[in-house]
N, C-alpha and C positions, 0 to 999 in steps of 0.2 A: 504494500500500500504506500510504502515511504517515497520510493520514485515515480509514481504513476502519474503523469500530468492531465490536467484538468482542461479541457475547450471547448470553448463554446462555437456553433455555426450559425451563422445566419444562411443558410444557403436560397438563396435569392433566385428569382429566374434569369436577373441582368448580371447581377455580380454575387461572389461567393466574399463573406467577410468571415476571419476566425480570429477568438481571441484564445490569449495561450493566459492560464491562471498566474500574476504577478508581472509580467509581461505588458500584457495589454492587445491592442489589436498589432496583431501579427503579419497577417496576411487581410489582401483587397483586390481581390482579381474576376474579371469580368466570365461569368458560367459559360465559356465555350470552349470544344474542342477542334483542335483539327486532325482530321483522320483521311488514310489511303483509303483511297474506295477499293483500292482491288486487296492490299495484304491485312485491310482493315487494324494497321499499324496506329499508334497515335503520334502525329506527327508533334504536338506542341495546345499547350494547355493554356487557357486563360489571355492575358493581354496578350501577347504574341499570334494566340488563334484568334480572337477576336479582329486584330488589323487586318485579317484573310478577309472578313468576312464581305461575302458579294465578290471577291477578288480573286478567289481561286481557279485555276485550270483544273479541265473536265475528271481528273483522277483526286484531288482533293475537294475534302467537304468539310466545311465549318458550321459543328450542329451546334446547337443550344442544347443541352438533354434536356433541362427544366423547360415545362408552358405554365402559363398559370399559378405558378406557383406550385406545380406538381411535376414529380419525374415524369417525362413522357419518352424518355430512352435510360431504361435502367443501365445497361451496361457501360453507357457511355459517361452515365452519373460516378457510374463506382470508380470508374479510370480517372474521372476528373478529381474527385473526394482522395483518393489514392495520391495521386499524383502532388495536391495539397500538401493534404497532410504529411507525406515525403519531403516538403520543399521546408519545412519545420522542423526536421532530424528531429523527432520526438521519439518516434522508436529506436530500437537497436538497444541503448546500452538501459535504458527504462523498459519497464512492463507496459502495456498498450496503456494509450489514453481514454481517460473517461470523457464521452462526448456530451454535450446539451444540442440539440438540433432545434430549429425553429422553423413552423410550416404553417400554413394561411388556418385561419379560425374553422371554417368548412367542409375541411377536406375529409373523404371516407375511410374508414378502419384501414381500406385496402391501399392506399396512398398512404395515410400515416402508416403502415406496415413496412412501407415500399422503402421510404424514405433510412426507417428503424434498419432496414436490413441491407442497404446501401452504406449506412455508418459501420455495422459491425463488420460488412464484409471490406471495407476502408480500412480495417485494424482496431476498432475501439473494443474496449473490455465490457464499457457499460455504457447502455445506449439513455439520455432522457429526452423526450421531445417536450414541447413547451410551444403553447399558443403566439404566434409574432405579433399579435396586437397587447396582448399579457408583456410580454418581455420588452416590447418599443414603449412602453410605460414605463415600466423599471426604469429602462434606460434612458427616457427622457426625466426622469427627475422624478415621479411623481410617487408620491407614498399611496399604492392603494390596499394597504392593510387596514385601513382606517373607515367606518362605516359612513362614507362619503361619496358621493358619485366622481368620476372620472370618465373623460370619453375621449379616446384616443382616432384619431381617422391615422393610418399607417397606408402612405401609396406607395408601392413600389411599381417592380417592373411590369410584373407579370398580372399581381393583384394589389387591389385595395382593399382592405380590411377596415371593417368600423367596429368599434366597440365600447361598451360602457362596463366600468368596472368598478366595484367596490369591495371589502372585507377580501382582498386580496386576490381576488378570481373574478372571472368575466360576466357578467350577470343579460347584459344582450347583444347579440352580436350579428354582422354579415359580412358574406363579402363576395366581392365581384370581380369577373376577369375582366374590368378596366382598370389601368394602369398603364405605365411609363410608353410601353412596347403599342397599347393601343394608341395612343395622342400619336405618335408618331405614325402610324401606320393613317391616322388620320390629316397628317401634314398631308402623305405620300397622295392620298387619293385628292386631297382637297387642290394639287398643283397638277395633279395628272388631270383634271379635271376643268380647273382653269386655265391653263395654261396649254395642254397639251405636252406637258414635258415629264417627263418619269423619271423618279431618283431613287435613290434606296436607302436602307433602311438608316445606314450614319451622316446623310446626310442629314435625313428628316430630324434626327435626333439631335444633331448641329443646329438647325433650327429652331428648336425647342429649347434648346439649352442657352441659346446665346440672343434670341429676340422673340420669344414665344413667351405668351402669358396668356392668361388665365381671365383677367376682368378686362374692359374695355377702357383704354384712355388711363391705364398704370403703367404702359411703354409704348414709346412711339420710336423705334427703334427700325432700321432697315436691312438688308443682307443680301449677298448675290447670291445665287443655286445655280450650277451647275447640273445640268442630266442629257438625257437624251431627246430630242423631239421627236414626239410622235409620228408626226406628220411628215418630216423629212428624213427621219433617222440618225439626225446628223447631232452632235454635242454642241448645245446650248445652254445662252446664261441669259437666266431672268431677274427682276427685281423684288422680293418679297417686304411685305411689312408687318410691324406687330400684330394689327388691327387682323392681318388675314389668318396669323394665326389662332388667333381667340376665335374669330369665326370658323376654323376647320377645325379645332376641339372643342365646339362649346357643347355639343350634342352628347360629346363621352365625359365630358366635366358635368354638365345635369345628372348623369347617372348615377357618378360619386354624391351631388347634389342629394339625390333622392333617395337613397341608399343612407344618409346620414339620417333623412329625416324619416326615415320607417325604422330605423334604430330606435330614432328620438321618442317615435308613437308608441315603441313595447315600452316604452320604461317607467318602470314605479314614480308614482308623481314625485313622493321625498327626494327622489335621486334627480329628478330634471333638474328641480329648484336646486341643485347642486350646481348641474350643468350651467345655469344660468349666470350662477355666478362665478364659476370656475372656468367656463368656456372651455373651446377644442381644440385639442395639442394636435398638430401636425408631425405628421415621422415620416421617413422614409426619403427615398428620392426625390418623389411626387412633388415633397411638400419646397420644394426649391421651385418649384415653376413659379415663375413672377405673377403674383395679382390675387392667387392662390385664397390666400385669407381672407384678399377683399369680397371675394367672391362668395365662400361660403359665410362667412360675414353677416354678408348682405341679402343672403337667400335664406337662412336660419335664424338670423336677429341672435345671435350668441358670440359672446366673444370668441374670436381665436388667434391660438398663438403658435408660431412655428418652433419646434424645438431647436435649443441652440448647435446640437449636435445630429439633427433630422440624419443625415445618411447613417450614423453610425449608431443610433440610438439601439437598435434591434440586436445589436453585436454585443454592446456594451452593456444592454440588459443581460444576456446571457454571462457574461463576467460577473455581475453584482450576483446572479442567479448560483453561479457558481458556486461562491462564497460560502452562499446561503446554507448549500445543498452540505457542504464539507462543516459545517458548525454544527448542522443537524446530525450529520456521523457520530 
């Protein structure tokens, strides 16, 4: 028990974070592999496979194994989890690590199973899973052992997770395969669309990241796009602006919208009057999109606040979790 290190996963559909116990966040690398299509070898793991992506010739392929926040290629998960957790020299001269894994609020026995047996078959001794909208709490600050309402919205890539929680556990919760991966795919249509020109996926997200928001007249910001036109085939450059991308996500931003507020409708009236005055922490990637707060803000009548460490809140719950779990030993 004396050498056996302690970590936590967030494993993300966009990016994989681990913290190693006393350490801290260790490892930040983007969920993808590259693989031979023919010796179905792994070419290279994480940021490396990820700058492939869209970019490789006909014998490589750069998957994502997570959708949604779920494995949708187990093998490829376990090679990625492996591969990780190797780039951490954590085994060899210690006995395996005990893992915390964290997976979307929703998901079925058979998916959290999936996820359980892609860690131990990665090398961990003991497997715990743990709710991401539970742990993006922790990790953003908030005490919810306390008989108090709490209500987390956590966006990431794959999903968004809403959640209300008190006396230390989740009390109502959803969640939805909108997230980081849809806005962008909603860039991609809303310029193939207008424009006639087609990009892909790091573009779009280029987009989003650097003049994309969320409320209207919070950025007035503009950008060139590079893609293909449709119409002639040939590589062209357009002018994009803030204004169009709040218009090409605002349809998948109502859903995260409406999704908070059927959260809102289950809950114990003692606990809204919570919410009211506590308002809603932001986690995740998501919660970096510009305008973000205004928005729900102003379609909820509640305060919100983005956490000060959103991307990493989810990882860093799993470390405070950690602690927890080794006191109670």
């Amino acid at each position: 028990m004396l050498f056996s290190k302690s970590i936590g996963i967030d494993l993300g559909t966009a990016n994989v974070l681990i913290y190693v116990k006393d350490e801290g966040v260790v490892l930040n690398e983007p969920a993808v592999v590259a693989l031979d299509a023919e010796t179905k070898k792994t070419l290279s793991v994480g940021q490396d496979a990820k700058d492939m992506l869209g970019k490789t010739p006909g014998r490589i392929s750069a998957i994502r194994p997570l959708k949604d926040g779920v494995i949708a290629d187990f093998e490829v998960t376990e090679i990625m989890l492996q591969s990780f957790i190797r780039k951490l020299k954590l085994k060899g001269m210690f006995s395996r690590p005990t893992i915390l894994i964290c997976c979307p609020s929703n998901i079925t026995s058979v998916e959290r199973n999936a996820i359980r047996d892609a860690a131990y078959r990665a090398g961990a001794k003991k497997v715990y899973i743990e709710e991401e909208p539970k742990v993006a709490a922790i990790g953003a600050g908030l005490d919810i052992s306390k008989p108090s309402g709490n209500m987390v919205l956590d966006i990431g890539g794959g999903t968004t997770d809403v959640a209300i929680l008190s006396l230390g556990d989740i009390v109502t919760s959803t969640a939805l395969k909108v997230a980081g991966d849809k806005l962008d795919q909603d860039i991609i249509k809303y310029i193939k669309e207008s424009y006639k020109l087609l990009i892909g996926d790091r573009t779009a997200e280029e987009i989003k990241k650097n003049i994309g928001t969320a409320w209207r007249g919070s950025l007035e910001e503009t950008m060139e796009v590079s893609g293909r036109d449709l119409v002639t085939g040939l590589p062209h450059t357009i002018t994009i602006n803030s204004e169009e991308t709040e218009l090409a996500m605002r349809e998948s931003l109502q859903d995260i919208v409406r999704a908070c507020r059927s959260v809102l409708e289950q809950t114990p009236p003692e606990l809204s009057a919570d919410i009211v005055t506590r308002g809603i922490v932001l986690t995740g990637g998501g919660a970096m999109l510009k305008g973000i707060d205004e928005l729900i803000k102003n379609e909820l009548n509640v305060p919100v606040y983005v956490a000060e460490n959103a991307m990493h809140c989810v990882v860093e719950g799993t470390g405070i979790m950690l602690n927890s779990l080794d006191s109670k030993r």
